[in-house]
VOBAFI-476763 format. One record per residue: residue number from 1; residue in one letter; y, z, x of N, C-alpha, C in turn. Coordinates in pm, whole numbers, padded with zeros to 5 digits, always signed. Layout:
REM residues N
<atom><nr>NUM</nr><rest>A</rest><n_v>Y</n_v><n_w>Z</n_w><n_u>X</n_u><ca_v>Y</ca_v><ca_w>Z</ca_w><ca_u>X</ca_u><c_v>Y</c_v><c_w>Z</c_w><c_u>X</c_u></atom>
...
END
This chain:
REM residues 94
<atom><nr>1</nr><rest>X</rest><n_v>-05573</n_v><n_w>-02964</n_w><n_u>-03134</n_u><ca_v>-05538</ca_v><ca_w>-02929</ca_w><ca_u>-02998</ca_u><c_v>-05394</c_v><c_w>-02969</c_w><c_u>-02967</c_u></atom>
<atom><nr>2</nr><rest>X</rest><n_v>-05323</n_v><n_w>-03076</n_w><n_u>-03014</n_u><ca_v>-05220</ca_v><ca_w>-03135</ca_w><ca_u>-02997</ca_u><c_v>-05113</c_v><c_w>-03022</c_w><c_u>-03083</c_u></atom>
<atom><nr>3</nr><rest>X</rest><n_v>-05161</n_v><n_w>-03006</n_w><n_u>-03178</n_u><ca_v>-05047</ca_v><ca_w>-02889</ca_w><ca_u>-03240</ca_u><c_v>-05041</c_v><c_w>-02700</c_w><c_u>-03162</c_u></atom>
<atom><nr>4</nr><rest>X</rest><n_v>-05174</n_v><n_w>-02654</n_w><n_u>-03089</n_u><ca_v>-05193</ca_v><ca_w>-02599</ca_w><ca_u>-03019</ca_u><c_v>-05099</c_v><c_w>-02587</c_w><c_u>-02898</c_u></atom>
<atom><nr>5</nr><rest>X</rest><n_v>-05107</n_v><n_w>-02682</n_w><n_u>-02873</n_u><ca_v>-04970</ca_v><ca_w>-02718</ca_w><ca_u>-02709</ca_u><c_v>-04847</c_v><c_w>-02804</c_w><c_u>-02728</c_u></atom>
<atom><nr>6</nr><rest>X</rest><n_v>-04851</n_v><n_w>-02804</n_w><n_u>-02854</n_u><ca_v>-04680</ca_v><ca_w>-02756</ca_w><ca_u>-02928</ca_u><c_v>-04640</c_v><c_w>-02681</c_w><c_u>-02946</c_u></atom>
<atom><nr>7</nr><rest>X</rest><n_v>-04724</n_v><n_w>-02544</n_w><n_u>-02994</n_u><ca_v>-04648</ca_v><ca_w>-02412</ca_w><ca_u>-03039</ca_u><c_v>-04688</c_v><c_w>-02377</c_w><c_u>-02889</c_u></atom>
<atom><nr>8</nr><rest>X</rest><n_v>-04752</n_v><n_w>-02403</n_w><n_u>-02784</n_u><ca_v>-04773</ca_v><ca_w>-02318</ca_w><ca_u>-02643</ca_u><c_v>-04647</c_v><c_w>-02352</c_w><c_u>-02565</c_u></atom>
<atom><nr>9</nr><rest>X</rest><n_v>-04561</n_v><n_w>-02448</n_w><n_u>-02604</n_u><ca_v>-04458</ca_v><ca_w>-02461</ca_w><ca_u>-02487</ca_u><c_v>-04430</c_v><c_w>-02636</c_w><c_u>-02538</c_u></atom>
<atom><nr>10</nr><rest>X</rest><n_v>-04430</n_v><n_w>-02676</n_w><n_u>-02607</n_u><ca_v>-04368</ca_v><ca_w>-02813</ca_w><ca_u>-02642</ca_u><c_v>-04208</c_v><c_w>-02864</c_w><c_u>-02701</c_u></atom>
<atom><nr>11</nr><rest>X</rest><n_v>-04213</n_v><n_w>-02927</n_w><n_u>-02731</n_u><ca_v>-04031</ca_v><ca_w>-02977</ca_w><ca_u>-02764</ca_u><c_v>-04043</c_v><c_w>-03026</c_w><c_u>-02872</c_u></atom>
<atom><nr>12</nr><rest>X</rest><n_v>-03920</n_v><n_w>-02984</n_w><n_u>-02955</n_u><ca_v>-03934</ca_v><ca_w>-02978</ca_w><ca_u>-03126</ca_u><c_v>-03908</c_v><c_w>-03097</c_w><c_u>-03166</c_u></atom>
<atom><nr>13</nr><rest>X</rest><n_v>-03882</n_v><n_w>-03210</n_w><n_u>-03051</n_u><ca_v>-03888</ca_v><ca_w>-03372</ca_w><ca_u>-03037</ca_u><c_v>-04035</c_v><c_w>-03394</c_w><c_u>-03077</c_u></atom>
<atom><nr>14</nr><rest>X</rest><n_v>-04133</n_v><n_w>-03340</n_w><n_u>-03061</n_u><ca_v>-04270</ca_v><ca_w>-03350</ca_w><ca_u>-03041</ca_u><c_v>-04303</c_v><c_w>-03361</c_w><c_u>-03162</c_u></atom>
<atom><nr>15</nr><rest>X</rest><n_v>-04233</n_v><n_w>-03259</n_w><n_u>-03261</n_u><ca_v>-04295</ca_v><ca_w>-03190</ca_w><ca_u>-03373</ca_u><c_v>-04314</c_v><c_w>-03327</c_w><c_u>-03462</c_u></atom>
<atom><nr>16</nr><rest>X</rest><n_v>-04180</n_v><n_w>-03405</n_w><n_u>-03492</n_u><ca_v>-04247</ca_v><ca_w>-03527</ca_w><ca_u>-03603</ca_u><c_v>-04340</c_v><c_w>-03616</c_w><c_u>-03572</c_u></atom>
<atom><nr>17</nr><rest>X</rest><n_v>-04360</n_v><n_w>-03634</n_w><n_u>-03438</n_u><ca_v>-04466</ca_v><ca_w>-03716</ca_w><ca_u>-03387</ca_u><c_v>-04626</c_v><c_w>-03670</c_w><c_u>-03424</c_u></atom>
<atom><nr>18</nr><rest>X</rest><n_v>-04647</n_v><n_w>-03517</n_w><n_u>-03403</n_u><ca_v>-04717</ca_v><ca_w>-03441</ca_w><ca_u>-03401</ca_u><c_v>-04748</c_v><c_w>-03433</c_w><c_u>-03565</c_u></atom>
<atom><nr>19</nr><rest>X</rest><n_v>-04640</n_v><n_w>-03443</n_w><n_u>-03674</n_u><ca_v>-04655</ca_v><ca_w>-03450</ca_w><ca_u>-03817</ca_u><c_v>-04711</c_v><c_w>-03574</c_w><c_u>-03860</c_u></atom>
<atom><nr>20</nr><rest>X</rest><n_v>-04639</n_v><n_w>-03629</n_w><n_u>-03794</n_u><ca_v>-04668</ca_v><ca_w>-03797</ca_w><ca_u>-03836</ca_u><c_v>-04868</c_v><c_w>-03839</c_w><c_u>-03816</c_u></atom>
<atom><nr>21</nr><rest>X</rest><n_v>-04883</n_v><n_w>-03800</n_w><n_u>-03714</n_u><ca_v>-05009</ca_v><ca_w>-03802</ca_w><ca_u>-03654</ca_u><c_v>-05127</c_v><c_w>-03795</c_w><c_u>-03754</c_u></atom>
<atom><nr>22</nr><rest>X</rest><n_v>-05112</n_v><n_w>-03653</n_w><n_u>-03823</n_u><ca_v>-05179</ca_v><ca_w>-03547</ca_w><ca_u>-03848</ca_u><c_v>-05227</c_v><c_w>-03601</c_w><c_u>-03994</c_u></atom>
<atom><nr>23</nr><rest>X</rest><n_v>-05073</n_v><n_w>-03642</n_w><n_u>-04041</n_u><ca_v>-05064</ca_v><ca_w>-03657</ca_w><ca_u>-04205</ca_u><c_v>-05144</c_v><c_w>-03816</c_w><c_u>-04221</c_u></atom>
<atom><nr>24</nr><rest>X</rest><n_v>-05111</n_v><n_w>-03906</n_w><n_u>-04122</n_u><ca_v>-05185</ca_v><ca_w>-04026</ca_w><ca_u>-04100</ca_u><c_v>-05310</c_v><c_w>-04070</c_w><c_u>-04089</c_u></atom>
<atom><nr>25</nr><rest>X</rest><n_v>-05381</n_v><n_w>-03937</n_w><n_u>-04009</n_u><ca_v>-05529</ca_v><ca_w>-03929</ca_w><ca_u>-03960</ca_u><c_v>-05586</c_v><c_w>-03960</c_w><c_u>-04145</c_u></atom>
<atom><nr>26</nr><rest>X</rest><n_v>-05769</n_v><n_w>-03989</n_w><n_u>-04121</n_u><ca_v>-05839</ca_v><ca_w>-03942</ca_w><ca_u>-04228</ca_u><c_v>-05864</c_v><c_w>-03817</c_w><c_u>-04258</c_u></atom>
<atom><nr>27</nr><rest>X</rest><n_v>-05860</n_v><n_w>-03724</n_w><n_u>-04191</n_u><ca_v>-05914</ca_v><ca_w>-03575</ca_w><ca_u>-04246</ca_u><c_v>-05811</c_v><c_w>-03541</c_w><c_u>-04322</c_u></atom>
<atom><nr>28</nr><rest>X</rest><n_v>-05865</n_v><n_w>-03453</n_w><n_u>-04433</n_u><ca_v>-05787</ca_v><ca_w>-03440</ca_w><ca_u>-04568</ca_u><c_v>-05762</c_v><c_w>-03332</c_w><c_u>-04485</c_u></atom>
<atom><nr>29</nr><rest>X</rest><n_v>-05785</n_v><n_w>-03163</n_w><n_u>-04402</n_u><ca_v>-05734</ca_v><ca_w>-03055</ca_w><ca_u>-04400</ca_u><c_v>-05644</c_v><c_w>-03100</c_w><c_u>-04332</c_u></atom>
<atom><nr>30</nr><rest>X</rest><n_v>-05653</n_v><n_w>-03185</n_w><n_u>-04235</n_u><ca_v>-05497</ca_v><ca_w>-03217</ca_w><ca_u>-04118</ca_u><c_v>-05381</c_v><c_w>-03288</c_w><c_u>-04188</c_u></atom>
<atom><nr>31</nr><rest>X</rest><n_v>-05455</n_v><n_w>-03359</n_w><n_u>-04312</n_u><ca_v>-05292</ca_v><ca_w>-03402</ca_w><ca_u>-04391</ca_u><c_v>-05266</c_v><c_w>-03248</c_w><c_u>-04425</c_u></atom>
<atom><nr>32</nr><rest>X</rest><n_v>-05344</n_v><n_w>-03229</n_w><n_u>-04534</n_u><ca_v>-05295</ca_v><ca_w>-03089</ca_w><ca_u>-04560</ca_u><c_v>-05206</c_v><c_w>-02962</c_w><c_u>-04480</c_u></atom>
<atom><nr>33</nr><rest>X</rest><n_v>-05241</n_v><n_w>-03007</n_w><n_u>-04395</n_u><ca_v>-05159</ca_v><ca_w>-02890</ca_w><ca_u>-04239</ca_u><c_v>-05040</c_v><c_w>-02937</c_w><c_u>-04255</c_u></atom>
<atom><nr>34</nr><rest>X</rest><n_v>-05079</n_v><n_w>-03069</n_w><n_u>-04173</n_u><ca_v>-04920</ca_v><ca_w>-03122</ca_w><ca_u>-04190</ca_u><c_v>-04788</c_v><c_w>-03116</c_w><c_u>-04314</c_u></atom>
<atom><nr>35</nr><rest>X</rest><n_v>-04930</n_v><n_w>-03141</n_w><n_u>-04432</n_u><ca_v>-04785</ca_v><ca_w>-03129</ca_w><ca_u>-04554</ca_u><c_v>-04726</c_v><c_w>-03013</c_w><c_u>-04566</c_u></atom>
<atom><nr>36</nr><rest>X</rest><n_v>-04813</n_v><n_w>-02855</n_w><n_u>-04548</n_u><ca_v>-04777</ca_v><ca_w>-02732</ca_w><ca_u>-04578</ca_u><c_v>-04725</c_v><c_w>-02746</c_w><c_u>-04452</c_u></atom>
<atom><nr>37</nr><rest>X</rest><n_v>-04656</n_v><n_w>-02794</n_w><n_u>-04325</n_u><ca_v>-04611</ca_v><ca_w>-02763</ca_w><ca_u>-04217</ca_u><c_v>-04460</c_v><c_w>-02846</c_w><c_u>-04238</c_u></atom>
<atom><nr>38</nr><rest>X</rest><n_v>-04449</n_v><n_w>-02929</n_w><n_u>-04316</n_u><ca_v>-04307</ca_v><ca_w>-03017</ca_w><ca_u>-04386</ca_u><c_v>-04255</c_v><c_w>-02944</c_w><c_u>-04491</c_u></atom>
<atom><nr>39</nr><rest>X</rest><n_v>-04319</n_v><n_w>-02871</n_w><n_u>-04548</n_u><ca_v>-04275</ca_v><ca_w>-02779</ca_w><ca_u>-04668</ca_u><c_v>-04151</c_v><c_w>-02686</c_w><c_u>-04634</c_u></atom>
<atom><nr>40</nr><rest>X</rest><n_v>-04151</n_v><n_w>-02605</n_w><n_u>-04507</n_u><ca_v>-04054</ca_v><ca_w>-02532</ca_w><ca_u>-04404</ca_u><c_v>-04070</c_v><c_w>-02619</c_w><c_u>-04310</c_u></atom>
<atom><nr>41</nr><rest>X</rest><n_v>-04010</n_v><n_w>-02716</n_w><n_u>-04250</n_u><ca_v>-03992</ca_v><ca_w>-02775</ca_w><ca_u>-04100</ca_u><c_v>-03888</c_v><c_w>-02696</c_w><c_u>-04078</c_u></atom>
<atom><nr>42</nr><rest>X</rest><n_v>-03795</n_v><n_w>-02618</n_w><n_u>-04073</n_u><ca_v>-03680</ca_v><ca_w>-02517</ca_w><ca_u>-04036</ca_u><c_v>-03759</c_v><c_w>-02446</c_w><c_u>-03941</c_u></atom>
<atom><nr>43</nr><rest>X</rest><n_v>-03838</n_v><n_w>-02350</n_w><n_u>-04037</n_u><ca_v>-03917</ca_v><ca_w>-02259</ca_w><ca_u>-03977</ca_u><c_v>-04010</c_v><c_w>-02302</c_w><c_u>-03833</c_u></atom>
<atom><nr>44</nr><rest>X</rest><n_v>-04100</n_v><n_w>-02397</n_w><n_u>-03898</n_u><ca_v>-04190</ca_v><ca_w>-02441</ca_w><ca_u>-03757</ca_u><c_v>-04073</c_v><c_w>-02524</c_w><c_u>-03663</c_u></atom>
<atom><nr>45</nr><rest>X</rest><n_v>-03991</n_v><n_w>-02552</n_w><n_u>-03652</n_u><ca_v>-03879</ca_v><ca_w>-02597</ca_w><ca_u>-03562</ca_u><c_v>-03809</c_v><c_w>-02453</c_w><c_u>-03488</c_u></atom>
<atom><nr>46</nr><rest>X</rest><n_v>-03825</n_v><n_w>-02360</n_w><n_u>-03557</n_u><ca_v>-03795</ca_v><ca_w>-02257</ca_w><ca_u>-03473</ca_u><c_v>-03889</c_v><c_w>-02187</c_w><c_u>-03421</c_u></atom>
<atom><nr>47</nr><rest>X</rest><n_v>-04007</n_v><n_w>-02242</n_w><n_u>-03436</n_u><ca_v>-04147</ca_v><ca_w>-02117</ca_w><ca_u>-03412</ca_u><c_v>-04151</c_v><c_w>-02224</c_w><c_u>-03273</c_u></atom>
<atom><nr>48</nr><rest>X</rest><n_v>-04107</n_v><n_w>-02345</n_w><n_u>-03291</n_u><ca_v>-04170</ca_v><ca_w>-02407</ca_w><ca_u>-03190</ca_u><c_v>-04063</c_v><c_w>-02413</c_w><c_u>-03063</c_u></atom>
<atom><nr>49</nr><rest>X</rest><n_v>-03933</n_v><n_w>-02394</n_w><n_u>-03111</n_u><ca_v>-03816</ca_v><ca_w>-02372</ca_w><ca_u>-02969</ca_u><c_v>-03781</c_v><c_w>-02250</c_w><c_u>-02915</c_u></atom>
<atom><nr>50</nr><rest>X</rest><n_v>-03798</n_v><n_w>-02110</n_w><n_u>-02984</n_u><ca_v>-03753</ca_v><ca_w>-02013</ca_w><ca_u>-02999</ca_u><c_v>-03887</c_v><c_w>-01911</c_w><c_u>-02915</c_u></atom>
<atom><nr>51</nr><rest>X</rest><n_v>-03832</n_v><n_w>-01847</n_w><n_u>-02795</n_u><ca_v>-03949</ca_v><ca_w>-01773</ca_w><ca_u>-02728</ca_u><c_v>-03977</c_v><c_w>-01653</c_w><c_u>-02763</c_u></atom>
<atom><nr>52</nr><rest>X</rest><n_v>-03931</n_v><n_w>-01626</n_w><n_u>-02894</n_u><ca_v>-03908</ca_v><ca_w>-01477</ca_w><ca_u>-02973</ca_u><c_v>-04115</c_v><c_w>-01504</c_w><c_u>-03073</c_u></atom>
<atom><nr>53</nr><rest>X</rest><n_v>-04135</n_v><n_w>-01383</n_w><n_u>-03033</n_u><ca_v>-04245</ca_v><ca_w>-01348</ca_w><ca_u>-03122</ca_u><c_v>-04244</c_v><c_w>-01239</c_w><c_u>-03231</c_u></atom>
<atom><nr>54</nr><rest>X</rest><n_v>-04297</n_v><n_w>-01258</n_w><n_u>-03341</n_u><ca_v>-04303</ca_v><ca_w>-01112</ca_w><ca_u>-03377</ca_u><c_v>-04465</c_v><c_w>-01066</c_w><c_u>-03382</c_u></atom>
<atom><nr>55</nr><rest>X</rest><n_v>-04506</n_v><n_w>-01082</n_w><n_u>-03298</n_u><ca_v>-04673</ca_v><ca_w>-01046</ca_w><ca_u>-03287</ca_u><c_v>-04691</c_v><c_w>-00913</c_w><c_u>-03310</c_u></atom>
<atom><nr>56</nr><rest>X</rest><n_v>-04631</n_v><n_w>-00840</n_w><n_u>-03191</n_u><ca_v>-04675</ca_v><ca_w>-00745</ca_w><ca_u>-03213</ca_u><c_v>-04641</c_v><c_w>-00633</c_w><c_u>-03365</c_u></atom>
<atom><nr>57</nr><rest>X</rest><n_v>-04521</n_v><n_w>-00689</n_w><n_u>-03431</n_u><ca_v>-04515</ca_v><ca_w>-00610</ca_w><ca_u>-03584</ca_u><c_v>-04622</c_v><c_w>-00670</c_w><c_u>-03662</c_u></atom>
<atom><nr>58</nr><rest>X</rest><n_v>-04703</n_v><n_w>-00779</n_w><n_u>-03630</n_u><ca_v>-04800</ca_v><ca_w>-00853</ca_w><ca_u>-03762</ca_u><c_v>-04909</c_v><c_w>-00793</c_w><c_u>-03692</c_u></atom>
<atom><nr>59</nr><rest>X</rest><n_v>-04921</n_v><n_w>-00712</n_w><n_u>-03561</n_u><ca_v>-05030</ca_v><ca_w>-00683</ca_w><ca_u>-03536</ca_u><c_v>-05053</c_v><c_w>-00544</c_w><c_u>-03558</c_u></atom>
<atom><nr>60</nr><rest>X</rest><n_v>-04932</n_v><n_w>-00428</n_w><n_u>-03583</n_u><ca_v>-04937</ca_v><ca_w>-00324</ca_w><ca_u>-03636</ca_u><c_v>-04966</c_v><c_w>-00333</c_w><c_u>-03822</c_u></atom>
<atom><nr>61</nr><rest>X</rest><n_v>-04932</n_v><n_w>-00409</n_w><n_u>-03879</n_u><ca_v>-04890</ca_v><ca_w>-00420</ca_w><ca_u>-04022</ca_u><c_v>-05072</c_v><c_w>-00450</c_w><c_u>-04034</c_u></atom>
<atom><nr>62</nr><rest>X</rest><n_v>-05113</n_v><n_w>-00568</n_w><n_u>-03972</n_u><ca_v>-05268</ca_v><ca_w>-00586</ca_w><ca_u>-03986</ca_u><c_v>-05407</c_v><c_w>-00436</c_w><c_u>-03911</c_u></atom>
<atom><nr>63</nr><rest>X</rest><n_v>-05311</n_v><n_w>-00400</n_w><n_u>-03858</n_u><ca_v>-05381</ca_v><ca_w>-00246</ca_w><ca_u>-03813</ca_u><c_v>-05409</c_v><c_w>-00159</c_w><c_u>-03972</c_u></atom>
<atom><nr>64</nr><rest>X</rest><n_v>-05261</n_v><n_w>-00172</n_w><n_u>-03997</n_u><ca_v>-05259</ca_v><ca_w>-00041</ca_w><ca_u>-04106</ca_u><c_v>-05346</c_v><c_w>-00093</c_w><c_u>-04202</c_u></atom>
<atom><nr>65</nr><rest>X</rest><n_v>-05329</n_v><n_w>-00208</n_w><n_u>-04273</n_u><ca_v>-05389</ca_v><ca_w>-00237</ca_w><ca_u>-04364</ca_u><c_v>-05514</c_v><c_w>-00280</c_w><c_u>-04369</c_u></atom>
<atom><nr>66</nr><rest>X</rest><n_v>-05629</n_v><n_w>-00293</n_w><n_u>-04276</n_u><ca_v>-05763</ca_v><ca_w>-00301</ca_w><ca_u>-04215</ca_u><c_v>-05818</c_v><c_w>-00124</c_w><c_u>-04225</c_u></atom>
<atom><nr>67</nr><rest>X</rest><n_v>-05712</n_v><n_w>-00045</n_w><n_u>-04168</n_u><ca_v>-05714</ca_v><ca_w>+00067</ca_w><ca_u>-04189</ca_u><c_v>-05728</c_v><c_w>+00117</c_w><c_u>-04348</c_u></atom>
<atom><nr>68</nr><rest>X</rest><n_v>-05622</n_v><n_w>+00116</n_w><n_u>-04418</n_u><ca_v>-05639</ca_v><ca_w>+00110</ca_w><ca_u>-04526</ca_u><c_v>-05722</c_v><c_w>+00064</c_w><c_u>-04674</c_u></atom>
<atom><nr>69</nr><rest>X</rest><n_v>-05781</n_v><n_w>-00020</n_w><n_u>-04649</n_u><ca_v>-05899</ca_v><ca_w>-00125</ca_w><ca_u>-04674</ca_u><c_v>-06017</c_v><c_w>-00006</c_w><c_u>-04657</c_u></atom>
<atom><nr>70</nr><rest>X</rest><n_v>-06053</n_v><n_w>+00011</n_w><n_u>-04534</n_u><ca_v>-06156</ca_v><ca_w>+00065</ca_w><ca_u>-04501</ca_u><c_v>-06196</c_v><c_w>+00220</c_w><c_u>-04535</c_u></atom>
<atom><nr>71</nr><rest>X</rest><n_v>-06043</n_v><n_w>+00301</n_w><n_u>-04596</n_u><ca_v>-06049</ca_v><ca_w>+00390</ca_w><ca_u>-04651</ca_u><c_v>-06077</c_v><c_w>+00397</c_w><c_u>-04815</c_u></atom>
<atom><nr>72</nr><rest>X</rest><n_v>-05982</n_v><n_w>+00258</n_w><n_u>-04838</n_u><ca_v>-06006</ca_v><ca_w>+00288</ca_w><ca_u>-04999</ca_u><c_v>-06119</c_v><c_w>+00284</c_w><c_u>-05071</c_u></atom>
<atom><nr>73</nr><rest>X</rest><n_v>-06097</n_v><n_w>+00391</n_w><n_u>-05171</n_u><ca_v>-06228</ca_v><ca_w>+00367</ca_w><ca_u>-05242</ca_u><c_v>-06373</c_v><c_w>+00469</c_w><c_u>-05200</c_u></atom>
<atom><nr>74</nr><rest>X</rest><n_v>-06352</n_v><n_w>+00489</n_w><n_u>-05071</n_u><ca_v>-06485</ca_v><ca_w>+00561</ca_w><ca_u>-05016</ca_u><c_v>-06437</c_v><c_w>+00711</c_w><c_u>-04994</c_u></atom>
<atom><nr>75</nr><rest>X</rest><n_v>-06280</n_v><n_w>+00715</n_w><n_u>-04930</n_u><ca_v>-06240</ca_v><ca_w>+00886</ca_w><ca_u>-04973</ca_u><c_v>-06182</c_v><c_w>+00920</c_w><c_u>-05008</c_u></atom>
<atom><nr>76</nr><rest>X</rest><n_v>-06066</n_v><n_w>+00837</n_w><n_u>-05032</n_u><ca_v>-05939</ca_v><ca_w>+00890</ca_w><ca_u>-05073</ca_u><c_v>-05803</c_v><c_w>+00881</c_w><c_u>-04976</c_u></atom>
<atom><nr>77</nr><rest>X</rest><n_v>-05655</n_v><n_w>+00954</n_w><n_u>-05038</n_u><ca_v>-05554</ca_v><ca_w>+00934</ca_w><ca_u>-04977</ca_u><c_v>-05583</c_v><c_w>+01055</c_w><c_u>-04874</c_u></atom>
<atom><nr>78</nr><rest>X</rest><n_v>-05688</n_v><n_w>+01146</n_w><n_u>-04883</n_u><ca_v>-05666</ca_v><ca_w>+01280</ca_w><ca_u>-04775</ca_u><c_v>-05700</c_v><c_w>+01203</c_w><c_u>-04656</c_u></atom>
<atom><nr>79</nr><rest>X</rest><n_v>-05844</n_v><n_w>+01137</n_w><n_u>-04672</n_u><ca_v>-05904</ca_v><ca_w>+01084</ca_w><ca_u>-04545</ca_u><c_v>-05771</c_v><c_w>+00989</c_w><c_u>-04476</c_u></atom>
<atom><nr>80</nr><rest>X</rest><n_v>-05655</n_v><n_w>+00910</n_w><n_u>-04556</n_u><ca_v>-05550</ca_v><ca_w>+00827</ca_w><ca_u>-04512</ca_u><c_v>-05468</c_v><c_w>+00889</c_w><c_u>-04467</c_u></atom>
<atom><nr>81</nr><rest>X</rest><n_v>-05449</n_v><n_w>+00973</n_w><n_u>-04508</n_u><ca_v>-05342</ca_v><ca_w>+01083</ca_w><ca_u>-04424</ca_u><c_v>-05407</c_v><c_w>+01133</c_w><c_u>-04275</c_u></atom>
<atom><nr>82</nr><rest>X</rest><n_v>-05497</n_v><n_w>+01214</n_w><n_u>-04295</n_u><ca_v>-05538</ca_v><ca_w>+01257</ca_w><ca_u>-04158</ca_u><c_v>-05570</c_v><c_w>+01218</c_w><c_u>-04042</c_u></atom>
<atom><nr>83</nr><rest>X</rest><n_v>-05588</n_v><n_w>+01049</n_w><n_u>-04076</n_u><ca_v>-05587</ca_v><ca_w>+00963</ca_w><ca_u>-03987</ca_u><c_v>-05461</c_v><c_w>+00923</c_w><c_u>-03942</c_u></atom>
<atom><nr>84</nr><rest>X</rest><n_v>-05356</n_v><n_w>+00884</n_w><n_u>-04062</n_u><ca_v>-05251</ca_v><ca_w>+00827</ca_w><ca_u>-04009</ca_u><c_v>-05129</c_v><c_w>+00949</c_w><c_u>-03941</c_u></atom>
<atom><nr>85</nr><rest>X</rest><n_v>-05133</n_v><n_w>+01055</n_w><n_u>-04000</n_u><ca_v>-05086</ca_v><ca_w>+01168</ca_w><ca_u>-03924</ca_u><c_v>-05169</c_v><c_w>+01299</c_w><c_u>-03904</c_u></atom>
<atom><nr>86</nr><rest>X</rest><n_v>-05242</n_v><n_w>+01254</n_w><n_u>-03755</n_u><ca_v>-05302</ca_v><ca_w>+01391</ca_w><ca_u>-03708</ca_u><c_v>-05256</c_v><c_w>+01506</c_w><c_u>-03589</c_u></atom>
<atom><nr>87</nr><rest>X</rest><n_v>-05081</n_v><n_w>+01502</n_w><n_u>-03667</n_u><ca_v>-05030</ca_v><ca_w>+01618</ca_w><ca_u>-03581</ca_u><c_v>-04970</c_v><c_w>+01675</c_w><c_u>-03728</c_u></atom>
<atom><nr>88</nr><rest>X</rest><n_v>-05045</n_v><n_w>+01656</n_w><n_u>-03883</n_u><ca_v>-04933</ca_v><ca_w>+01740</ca_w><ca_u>-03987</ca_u><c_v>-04907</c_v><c_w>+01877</c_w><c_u>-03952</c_u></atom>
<atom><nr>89</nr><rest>X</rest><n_v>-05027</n_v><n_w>+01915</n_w><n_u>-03933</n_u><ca_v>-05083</ca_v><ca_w>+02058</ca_w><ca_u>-03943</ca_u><c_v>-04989</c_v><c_w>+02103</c_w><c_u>-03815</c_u></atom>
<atom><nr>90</nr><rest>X</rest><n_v>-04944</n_v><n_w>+02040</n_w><n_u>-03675</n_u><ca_v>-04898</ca_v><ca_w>+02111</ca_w><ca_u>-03558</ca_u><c_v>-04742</c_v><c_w>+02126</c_w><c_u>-03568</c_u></atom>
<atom><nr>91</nr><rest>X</rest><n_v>-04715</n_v><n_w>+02224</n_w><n_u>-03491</n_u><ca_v>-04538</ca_v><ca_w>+02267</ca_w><ca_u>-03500</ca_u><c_v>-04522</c_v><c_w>+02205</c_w><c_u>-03351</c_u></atom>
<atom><nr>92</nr><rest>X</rest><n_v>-04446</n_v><n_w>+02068</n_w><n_u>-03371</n_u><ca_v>-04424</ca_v><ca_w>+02029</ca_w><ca_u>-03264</ca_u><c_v>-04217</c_v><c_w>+02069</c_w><c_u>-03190</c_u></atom>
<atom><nr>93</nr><rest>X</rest><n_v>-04180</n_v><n_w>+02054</n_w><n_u>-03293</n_u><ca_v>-04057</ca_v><ca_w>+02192</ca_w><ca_u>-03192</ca_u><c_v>-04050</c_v><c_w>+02349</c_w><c_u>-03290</c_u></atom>
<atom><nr>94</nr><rest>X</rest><n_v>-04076</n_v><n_w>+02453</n_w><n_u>-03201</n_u><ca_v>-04052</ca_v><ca_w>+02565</ca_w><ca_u>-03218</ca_u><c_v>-03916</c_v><c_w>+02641</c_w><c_u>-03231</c_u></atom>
END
């Protein structure tokens, strides 16, 4: 919860406190967080000051490929096409 309302709006002052915490506790997955979260501290130092998201491209990229997934194997690249462009067939300027 504490790393939760760090990335919601916290101060990258927070962040080693918040590492320190984590890696200290007994639970082996929260050291683990923490260590893969020291591995890039650059990165999570900017995920955590920076009000820039890229959600919505990881949420198109996880579209297509859920999409894709769910085609393969059962019809083919036609069924992938006609889904992903269902204006081939139309003359959209004359």
């Amino acid at each position: 919860m504490r790393f939760n309302g760090l990335f919601r709006g916290g101060s990258v002052e927070m962040l080693d406190e918040r590492l320190h915490h984590a890696f200290s506790c007994g639970i082996y997955t929260m050291r683990r967080y923490a260590k893969t979260l020291r591995q890039d501290k650059s990165a999570v130092q900017n995920a955590v000051a920076d009000p820039w998201s890229n959600g919505q491209t990881e949420g198109q990229i996880n579209r297509l490929k859920t999409l894709k997934r769910s085609i393969y194997g059962s019809a083919g690249i036609e069924l992938l096409r006609a889904r992903m462009l269902p204006l081939q067939g139309c003359y959209l300027h004359r």
